[in-house]
Every structure is written in C-alpha cells, then in structure tokens.
C-alpha positions as CSV (number, residue, x, y, z in Angstrom):
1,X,2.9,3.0,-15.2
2,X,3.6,1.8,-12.2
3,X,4.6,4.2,-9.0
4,X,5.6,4.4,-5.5
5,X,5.5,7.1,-2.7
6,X,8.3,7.3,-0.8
7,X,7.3,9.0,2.2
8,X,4.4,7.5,4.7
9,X,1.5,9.6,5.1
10,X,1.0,10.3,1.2
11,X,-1.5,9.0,-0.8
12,X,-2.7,9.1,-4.6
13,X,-6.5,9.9,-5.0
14,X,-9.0,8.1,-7.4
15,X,-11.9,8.5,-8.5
16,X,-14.4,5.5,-7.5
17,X,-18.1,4.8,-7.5
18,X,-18.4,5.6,-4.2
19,X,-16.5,9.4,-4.1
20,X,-12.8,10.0,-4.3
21,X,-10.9,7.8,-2.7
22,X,-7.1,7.4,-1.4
23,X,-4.4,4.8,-2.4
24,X,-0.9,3.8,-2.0
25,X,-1.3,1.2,-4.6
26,X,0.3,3.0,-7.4
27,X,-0.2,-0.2,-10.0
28,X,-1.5,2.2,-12.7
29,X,-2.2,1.4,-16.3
30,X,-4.9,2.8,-18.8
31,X,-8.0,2.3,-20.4
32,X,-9.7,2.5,-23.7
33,X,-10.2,5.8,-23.8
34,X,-5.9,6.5,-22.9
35,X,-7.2,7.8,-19.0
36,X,-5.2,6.7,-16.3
37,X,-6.5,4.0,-14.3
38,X,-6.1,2.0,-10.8
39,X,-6.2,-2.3,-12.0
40,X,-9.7,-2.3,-10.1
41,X,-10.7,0.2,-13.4
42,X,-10.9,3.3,-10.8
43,X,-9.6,6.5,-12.5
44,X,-6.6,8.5,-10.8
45,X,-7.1,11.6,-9.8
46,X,-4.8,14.9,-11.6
47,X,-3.7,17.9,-9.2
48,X,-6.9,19.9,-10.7
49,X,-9.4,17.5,-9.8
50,X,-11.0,19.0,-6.9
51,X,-11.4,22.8,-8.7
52,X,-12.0,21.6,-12.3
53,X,-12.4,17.7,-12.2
54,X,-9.7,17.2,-14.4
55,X,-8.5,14.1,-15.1
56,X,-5.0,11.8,-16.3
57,X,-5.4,10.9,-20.0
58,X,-2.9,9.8,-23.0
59,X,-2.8,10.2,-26.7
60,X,-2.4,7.1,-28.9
61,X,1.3,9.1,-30.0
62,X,2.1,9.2,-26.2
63,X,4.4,6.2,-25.5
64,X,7.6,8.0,-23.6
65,X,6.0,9.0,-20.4
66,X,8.0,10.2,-17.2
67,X,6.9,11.1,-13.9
68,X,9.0,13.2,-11.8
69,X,9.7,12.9,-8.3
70,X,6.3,15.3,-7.2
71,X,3.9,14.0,-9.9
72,X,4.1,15.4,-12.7
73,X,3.7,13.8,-15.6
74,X,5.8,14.5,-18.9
75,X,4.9,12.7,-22.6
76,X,6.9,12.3,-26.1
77,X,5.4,15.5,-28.4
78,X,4.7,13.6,-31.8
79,X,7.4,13.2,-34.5
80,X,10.0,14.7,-31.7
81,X,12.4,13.6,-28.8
82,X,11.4,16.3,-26.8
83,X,9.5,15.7,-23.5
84,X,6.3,17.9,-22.8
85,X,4.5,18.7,-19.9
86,X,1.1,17.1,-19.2
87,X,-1.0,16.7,-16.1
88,X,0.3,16.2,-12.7
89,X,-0.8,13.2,-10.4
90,X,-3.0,14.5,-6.9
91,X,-0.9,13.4,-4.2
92,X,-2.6,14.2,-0.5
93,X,-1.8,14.4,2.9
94,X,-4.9,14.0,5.3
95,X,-4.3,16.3,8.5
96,X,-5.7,13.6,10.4
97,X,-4.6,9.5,9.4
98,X,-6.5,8.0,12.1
99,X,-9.9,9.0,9.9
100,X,-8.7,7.0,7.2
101,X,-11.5,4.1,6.3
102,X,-10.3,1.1,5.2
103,X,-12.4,0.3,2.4
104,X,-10.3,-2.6,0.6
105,X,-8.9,-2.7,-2.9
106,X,-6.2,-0.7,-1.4
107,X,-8.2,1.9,-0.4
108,X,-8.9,4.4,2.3
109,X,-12.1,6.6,2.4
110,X,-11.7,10.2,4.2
111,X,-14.3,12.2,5.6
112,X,-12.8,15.4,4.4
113,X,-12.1,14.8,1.1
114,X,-13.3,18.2,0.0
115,X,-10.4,19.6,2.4
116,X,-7.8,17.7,0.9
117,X,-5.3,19.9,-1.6
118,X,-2.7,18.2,-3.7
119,X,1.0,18.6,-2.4
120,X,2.7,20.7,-4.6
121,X,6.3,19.6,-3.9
122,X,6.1,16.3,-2.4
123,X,9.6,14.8,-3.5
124,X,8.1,11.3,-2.9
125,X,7.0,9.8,-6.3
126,X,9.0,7.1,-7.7
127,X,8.6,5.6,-11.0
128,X,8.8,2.0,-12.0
129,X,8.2,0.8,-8.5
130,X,5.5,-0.2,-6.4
131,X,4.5,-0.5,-2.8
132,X,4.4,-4.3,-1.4
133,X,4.2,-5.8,1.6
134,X,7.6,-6.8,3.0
135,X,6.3,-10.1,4.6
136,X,6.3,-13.6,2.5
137,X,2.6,-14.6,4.0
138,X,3.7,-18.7,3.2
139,X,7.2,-17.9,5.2
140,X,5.9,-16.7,8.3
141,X,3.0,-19.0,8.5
142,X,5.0,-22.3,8.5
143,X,7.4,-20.4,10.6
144,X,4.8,-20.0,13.4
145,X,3.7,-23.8,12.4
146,X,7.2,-24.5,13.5
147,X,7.5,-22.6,16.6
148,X,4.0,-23.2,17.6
149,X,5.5,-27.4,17.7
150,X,8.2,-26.4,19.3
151,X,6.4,-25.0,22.3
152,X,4.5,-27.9,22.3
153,X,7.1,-30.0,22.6
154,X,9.0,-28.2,25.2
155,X,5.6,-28.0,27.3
156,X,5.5,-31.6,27.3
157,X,9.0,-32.1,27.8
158,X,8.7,-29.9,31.0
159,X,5.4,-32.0,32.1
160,X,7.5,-35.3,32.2
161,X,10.0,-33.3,34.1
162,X,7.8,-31.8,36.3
163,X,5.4,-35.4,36.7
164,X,8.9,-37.2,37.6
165,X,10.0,-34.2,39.8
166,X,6.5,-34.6,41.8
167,X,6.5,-38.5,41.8
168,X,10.3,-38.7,43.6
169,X,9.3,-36.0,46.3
170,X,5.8,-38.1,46.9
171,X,7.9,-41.0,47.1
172,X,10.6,-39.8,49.5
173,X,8.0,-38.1,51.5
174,X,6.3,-41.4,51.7
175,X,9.1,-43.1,52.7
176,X,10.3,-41.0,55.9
177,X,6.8,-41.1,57.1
C-alpha cells in the first residue's frame, strides 16, 4: 500500500476535515471499513471524486492488489488468479505550484481545488515505494557542529596571527622612531 510519484509537480488528493487536500506522501493503508486511507486517517481520493465523490475501498476477499504506473488500481476476483479492474487513484497537477499551502501532515491546500482534474495518463505511480527526504537530519547537524568548530578555530588561529603580525610592526615602528 505504499506509493510514490515519480515526476515533481504531481500530487495524490485526500479527502480531509478541512476540504480536499494534496499529498505526496503516498504511505497508504486502510481502515475498518476496507477504504483507502492516508496514516493521519485521511481518505484518498479516486479519479471520480470531484463528479461523483467516489471513493478507494477493498473487500475482505481483496488481498492481491496492483497499481499501475497511472493509478489504477487492480484486485484478485474471489476464488480466481485473475486481476480485476477497480478504482483509479486521483493524481493532480495544479496549473499554478506557487498556490500550494503548506498545511503539514504532508499536505498542501489549493485554492482551486474545484479546477483540478485527475491526470489521465500520468506514467508516474510507483508501487512499493515511498517519497523521503534524501537528507539524514543527525548527519548534517553534527556535520555543521563540526564545521561550525572548525571556523572557530581558524578565526582564532588567524587572530594570534594577525595580533603577532600587529605587535612586530608596532614594535619595529617603535624602534626606528
């Protein structure tokens, strides 16, 4: 249940409290009821949301499920190998990414959110991956702990050189005076 988007600028929409939302967190799982969900319990979004509020759910019988490389979703039929088709994930595109809200919880609010239509071909969904950060936050922090001592120790290093520097000029200046 987990997914990734491949390409930047895409986004899957969920369903929150406060109005449909956008998310590249693609950490899915499901609830009680078999509907998709986000881990923060939001519900994710299918392609038909926005002219029917349709929505991602699962049978108790469903436990093969694919998603292909634009969203869709295909489960086990019961008492078969074969694959059928089921509902397809909304993946958007806002026109506009500098009206993305950060919101946090991995999501991004969107004024027009009415505007936005789920990309039919999108070639960008990966399954059994998930976005993450590609920094290690511990790594780089005592990395700058170590530079930052560095600089401090050059800075006094060049002090003493320059103190010594100014003492032997006052002294030779002295001296021929």
């Amino acid at each position: 249940m987990d997914f990734a988007l491949s390409r930047e600028g895409l986004f899957f929409a969920v369903k929150t409290p406060q109005g449909v939302r956008l998310t590249r967190d693609g950490s899915f799982t499901t609830n009680d009821e078999g509907k998709l969900i986000t881990k923060q319990g939001y519900e994710v979004l299918s392609e038909d949301y926005m002219s029917g509020g349709g929505s991602i759910s699962f049978n108790t019988q469903d436990n093969v499920i694919e998603v292909d490389k634009n969203g869709q979703i295909y489960t086990n039929l019961p008492g078969t190998l074969t694959m059928g088709t089921g509902s397809k994930l909304f993946i958007a595109q806002p026109d506009n990414m500098k009206e993305l809200k950060k919101e946090g919880d991995n999501l991004y609010a969107y004024e027009d959110i009415e505007q936005l239509q789920n990309i039919e071909q999108s070639g960008a969904v990966i399954q059994g991956f998930v976005e993450k950060s590609n920094v290690n936050a511990v790594k780089m922090m005592t990395q700058m702990i170590e530079t930052n001592r560095l600089v401090g120790m050059y800075q006094k290093a060049m002090a003493v050189q320059m103190d010594d520097m100014n003492n032997d000029a006052i002294n030779k200046i002295a001296k021929k005076a």
